[in-house]
C-alpha positions as CSV (number, residue, x, y, z in Angstrom):
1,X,382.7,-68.7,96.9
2,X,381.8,-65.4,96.3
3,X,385.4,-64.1,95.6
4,X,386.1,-66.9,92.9
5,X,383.0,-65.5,91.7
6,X,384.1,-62.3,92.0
7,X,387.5,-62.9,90.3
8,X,385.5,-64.8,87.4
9,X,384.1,-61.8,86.2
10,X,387.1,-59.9,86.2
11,X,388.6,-62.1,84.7
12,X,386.0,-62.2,82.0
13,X,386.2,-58.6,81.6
14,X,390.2,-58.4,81.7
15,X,389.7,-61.0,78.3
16,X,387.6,-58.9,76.8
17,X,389.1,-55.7,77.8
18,X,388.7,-53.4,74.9
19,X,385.3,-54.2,74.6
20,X,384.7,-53.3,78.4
21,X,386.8,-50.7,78.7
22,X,384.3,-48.7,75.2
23,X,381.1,-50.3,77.3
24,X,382.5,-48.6,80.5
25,X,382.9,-45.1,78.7
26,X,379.6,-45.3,76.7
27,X,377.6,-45.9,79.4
28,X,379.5,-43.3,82.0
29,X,378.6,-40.7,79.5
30,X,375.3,-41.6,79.5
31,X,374.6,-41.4,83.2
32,X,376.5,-38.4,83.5
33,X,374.2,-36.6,81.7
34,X,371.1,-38.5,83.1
35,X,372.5,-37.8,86.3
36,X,373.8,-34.1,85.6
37,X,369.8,-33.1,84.1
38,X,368.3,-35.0,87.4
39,X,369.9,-32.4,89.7
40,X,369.4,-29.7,87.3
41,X,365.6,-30.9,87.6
42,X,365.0,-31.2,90.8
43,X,366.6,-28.4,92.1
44,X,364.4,-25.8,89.6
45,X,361.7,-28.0,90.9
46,X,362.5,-27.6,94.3
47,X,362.0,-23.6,94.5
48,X,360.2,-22.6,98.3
49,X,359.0,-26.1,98.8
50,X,360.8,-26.2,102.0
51,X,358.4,-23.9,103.1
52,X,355.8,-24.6,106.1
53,X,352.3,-23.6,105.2
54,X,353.9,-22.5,101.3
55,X,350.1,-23.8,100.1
56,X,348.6,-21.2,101.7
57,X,351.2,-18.4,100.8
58,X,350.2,-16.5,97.2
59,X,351.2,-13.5,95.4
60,X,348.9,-10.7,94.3
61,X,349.2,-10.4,90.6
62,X,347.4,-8.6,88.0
63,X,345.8,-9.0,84.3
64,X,345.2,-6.3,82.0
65,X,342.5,-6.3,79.1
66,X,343.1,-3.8,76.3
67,X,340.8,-4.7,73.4
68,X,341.5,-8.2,72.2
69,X,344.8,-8.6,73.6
70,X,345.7,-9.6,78.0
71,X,349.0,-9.0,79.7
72,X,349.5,-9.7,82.8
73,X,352.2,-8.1,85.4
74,X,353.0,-8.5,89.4
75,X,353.6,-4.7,89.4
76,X,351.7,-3.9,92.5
77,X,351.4,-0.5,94.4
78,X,352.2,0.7,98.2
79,X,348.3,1.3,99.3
80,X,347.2,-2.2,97.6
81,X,348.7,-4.1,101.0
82,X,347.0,-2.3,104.0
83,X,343.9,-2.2,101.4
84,X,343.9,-6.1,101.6
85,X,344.4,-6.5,105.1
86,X,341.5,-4.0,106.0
87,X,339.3,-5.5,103.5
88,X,340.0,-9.2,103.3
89,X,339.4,-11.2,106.9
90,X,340.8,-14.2,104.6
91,X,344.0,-13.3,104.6
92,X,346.3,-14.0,107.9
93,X,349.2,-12.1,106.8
94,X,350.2,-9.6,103.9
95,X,353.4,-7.8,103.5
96,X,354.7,-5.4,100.8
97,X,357.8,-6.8,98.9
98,X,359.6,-3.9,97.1
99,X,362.8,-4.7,95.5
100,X,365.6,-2.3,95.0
101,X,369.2,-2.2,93.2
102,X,371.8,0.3,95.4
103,X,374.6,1.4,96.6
104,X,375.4,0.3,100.1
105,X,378.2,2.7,102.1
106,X,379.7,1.4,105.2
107,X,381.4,3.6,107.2
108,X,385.3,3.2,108.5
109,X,386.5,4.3,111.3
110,X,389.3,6.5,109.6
111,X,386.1,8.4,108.2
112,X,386.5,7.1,104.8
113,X,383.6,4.4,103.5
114,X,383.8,1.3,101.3
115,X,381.0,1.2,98.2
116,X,379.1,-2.2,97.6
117,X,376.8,-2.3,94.5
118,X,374.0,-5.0,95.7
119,X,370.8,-6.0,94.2
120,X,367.4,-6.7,95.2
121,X,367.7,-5.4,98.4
122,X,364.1,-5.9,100.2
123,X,362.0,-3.4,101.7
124,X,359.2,-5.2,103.9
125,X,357.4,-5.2,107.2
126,X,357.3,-7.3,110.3
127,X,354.5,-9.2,108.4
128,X,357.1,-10.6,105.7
129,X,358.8,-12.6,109.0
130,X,355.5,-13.9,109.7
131,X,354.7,-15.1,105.7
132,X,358.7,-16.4,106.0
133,X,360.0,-16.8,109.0
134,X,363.9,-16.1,109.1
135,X,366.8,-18.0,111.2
136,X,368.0,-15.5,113.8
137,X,371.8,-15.4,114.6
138,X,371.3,-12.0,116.3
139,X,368.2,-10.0,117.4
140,X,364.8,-11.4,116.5
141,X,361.8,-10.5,114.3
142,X,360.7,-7.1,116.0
143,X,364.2,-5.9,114.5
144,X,362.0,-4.3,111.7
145,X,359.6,-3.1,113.8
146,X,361.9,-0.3,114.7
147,X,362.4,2.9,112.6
148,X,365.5,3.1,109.8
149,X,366.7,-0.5,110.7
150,X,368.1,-3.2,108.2
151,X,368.3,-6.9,108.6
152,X,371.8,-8.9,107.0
153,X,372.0,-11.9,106.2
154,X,375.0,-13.8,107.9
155,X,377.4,-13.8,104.8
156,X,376.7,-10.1,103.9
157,X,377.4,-8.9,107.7
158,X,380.8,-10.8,107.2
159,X,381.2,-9.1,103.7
160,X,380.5,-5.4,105.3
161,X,382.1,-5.6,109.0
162,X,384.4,-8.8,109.0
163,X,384.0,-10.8,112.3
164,X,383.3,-7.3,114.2
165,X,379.5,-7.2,115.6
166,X,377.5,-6.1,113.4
167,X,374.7,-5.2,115.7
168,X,374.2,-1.3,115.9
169,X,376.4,-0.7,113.1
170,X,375.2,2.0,111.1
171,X,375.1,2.0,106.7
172,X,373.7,4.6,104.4
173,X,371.5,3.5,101.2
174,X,372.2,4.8,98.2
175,X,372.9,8.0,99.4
176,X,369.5,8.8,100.7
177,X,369.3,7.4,104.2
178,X,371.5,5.9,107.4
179,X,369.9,2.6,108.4
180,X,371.4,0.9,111.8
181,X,371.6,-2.7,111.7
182,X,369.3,-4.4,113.7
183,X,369.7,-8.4,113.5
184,X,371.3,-11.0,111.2
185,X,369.6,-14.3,110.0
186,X,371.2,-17.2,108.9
187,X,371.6,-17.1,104.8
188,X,367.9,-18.1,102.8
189,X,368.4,-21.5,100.5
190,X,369.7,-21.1,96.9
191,X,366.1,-22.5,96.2
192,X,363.8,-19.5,96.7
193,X,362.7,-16.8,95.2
194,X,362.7,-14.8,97.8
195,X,366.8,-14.6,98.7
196,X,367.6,-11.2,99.5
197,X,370.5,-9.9,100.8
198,X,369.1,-7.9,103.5
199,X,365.8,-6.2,104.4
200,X,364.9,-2.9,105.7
201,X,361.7,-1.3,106.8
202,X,359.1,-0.2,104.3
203,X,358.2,2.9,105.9
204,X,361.3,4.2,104.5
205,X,360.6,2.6,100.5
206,X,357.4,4.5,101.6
207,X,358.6,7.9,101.8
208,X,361.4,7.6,99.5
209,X,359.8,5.5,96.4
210,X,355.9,5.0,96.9
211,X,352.7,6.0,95.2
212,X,349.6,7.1,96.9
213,X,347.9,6.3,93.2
214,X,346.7,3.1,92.4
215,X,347.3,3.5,89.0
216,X,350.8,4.0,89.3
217,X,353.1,0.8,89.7
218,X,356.1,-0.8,89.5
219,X,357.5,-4.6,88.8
220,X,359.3,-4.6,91.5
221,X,356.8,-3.7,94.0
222,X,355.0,-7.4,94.7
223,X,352.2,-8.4,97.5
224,X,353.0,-11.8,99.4
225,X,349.7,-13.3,101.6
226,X,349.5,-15.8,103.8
227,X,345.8,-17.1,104.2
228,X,344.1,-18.1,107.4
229,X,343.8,-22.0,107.9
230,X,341.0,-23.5,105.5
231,X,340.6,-20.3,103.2
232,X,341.0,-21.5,99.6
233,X,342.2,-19.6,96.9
234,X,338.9,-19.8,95.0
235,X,337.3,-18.0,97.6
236,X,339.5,-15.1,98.2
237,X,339.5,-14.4,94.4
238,X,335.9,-14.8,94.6
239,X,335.8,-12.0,97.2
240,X,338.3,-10.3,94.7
241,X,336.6,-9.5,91.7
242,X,335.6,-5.9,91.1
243,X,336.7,-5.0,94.8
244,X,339.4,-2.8,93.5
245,X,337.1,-0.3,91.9
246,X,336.8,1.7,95.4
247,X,340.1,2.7,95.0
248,X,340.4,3.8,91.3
249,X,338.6,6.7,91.0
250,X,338.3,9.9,89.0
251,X,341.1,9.5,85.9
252,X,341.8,6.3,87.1
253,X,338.6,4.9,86.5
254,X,338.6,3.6,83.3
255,X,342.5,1.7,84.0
256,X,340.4,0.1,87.0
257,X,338.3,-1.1,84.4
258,X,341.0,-3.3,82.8
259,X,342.3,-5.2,85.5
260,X,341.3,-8.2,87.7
261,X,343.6,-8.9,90.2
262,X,343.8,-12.5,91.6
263,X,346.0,-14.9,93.3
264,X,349.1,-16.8,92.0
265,X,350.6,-19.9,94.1
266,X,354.1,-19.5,95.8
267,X,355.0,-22.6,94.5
268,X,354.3,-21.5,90.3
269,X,356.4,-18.3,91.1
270,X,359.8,-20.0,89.8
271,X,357.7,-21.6,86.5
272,X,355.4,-18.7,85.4
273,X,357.3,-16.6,82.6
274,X,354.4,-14.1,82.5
275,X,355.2,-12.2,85.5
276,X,358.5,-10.5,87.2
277,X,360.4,-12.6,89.7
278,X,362.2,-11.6,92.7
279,X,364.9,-13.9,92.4
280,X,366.0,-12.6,89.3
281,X,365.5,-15.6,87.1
282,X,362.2,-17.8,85.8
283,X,362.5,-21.0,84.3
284,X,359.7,-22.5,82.0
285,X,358.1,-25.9,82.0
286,X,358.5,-26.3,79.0
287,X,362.3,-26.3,78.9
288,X,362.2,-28.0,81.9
289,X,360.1,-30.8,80.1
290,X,362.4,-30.6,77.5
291,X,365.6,-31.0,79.5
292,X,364.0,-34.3,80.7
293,X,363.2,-35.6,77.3
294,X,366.9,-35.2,76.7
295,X,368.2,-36.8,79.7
296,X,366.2,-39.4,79.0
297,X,367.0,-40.0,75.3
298,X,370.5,-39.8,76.3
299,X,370.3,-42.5,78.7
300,X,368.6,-45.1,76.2
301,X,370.6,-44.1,73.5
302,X,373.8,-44.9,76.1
303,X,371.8,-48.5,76.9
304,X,371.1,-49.2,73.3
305,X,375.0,-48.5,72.5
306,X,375.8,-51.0,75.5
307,X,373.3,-53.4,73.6
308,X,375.1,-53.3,70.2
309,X,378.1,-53.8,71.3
310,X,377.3,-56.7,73.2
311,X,376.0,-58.3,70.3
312,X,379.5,-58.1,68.9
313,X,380.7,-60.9,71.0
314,X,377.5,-63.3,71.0
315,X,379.7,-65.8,68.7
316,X,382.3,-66.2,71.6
317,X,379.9,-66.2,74.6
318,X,377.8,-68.7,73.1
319,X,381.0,-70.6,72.5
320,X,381.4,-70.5,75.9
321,X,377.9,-71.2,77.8
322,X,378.8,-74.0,75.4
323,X,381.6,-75.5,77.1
324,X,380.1,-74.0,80.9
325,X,377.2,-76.5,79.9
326,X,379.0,-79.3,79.0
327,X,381.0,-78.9,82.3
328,X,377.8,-78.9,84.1
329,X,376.9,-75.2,84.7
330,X,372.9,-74.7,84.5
331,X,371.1,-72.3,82.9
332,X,370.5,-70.4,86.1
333,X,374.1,-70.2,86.4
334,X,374.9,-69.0,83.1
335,X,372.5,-66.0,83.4
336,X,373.5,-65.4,86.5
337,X,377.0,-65.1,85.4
338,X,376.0,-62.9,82.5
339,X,374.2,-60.3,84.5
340,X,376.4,-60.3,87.0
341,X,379.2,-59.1,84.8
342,X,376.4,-56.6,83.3
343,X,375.9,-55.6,86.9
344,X,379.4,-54.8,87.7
345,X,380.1,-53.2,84.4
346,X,377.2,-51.1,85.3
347,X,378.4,-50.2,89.0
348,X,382.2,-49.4,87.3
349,X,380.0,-46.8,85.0
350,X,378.2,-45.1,87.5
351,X,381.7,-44.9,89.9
352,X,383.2,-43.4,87.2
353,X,380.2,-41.1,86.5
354,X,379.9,-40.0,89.9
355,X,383.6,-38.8,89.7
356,X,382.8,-36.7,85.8
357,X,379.2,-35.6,87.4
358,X,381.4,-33.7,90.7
359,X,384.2,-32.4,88.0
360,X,381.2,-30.9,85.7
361,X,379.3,-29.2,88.4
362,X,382.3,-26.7,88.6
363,X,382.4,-26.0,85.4
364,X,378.6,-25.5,84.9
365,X,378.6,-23.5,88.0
366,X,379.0,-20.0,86.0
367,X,376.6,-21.4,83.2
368,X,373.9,-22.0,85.9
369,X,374.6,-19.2,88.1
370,X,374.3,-21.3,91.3
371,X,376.8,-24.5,92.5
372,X,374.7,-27.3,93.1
373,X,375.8,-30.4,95.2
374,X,375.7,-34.2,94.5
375,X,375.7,-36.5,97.8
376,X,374.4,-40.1,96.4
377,X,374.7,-41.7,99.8
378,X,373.4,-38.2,101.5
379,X,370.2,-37.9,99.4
380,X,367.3,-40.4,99.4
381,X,365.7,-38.8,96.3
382,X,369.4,-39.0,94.7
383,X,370.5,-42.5,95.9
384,X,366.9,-44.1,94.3
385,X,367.5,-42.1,91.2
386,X,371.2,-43.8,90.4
């Protein structure tokens, strides 16, 4: 029964072939880009909530007031994080985040080296494992706690020493400083913020690149805290206003004046175009919003095309519910038969779209600047979108 039924609609189809065929490719188009701007979507919505405890992680950012005008800037400097530990029992954990572009050297063993230009390699402390704790392939997290040490991730200890161990290996930075390598972790998500390449210990970014004033600052130089269990954000800002003014004195006084430095929430970090981002790349709501308002125009302009030209053949599917009738077919029948061919046209659009969505993730790949995947049977969140 079901495979006469099946063969029906086929067969219905295979009459009207033309028609189908313009239905089929309207609508794929449609879901394509629906289905295209979902995973775009999701994925820019997605950034560092993977993380455990990510409502209680915040960065320390900063707003300045000069006459009638406020800017605001993450620029941070090296004394502002033991100053918050000391001051604030609030806050669990705090670590120093200072970002760098170098020149990595790896020694060969003919005495030459190889030259990698990498970016935003992290300075931080022990207490950055603790805010974001790291999968460890080799060594664990008192590898920072060490002096001149650097953490790699997996794919850039394959990218320096090959399938050697890595462990004990030594690297020079920038030309400044030898750092030996004391662990790898497993590569971070492409959804963070906070994917760096490697990380090495901040006593070194210390002596090499901090400020002992507070005035001076740089963007890449960001606070990340972790507050205790139960501590809101409200509070600690609470606790937060004016405190800094022990610390700017003298000349600095009056740029003390200016600022108020409060809390911003791990998870507005990828969304907030006012302030410098780690990761390299912000994204606003609003073109987020309006990426969705296209998807979604696209998609009911693709169901109001499948509409029209459905209309188109009325005359000769009236014709024959006509005859189905008169052979006894009941009106439950009849619209069964008619969605069911809607159904099926539908299901052959979205096979077909699933195929054009996997061909145009390649090509949007260098557009993006990451590869995202599409698994509809893999993905709850993916599978009850389609």
């Amino acid at each position: 029964m079901f495979r006469n039924s099946i063969l029906l609609r086929l067969r219905s189809l295979w009459r009207n072939r033309t028609h189908a065929i313009i239905n089929i490719l309207g609508l794929s188009l449609g879901l394509t880009s629906a289905i295209l701007i979902f995973l775009i979507l999701r994925f820019e919505l997605s950034f560092d909530n993977f993380r455990s405890d990510s409502d209680r992680i915040y960065r320390v950012v900063v707003s300045f007031q000069n006459d009638d005008d406020t800017g605001y800037s993450s620029a941070l400097t090296y004394p502002l994080v033991p100053a918050m530990r000391n001051d604030f029992p609030d806050v669990e954990y705090a670590s120093l985040v200072d970002a760098q572009d170098a020149v990595i050297r790896v020694p060969r063993s003919d005495g030459t080296f190889d030259k990698f230009k990498e970016t935003r390699i992290a300075f931080v402390d022990s207490s950055y494992l603790d805010i974001f704790p790291q999968e460890w392939i080799q060594g664990d997290r008192r590898a920072l706690t060490h002096a001149n040490t650097i953490v790699l991730t997996e794919s850039f200890a394959k990218k320096y020493f090959g399938d050697s161990d890595p462990i004990n290996r030594v690297i020079n930075y920038n030309g400044e400083f030898d750092v030996t390598v004391s662990g790898v972790v497993k590569d971070p998500p492409l959804n963070t913020d906070f994917h760096f390449p490697m990380f090495i210990t901040n006593e070194l970014g210390a002596t090499k690149r901090g400020w002992d004033n507070w005035g001076a600052s740089a963007s890449n130089v960001n606070c990340v805290l972790k507050l205790h269990q139960g501590v809101s954000r409200g509070q600690l800002e609470a606790k937060m206003k004016g405190w800094h003014m022990k610390y700017f004195t003298g000349d600095n006084e009056k740029d003390g004046k200016n600022r108020t430095y409060f809390l911003q929430p791990l998870m507005d970090m990828h969304l907030d175009e006012r302030y410098w981002n780690p990761g390299g790349r912000v994204v606003s709501e609003a073109s987020l919003i309006t990426m969705g308002l296209i998807g979604a125009v696209l998609l009911l302009t693709a169901c109001v095309n499948f509409i029209n030209l459905n209309t188109v053949l009325i005359i000769d599917r009236s014709k024959e519910a006509g005859v189905r009738k008169v052979m006894g077919s009941t009106r439950a029948q009849l619209v069964s038969q008619f969605l069911s061919e809607t159904i099926m046209i539908t299901l052959i659009a979205l096979l077909l779209s699933s195929g054009l969505v996997e061909l145009m993730l390649m090509q949007l790949s260098p557009l993006l600047g990451y590869r995202l995947s599409y698994h509809p049977f893999g993905d709850v969140s993916t599978l009850l979108f389609l």
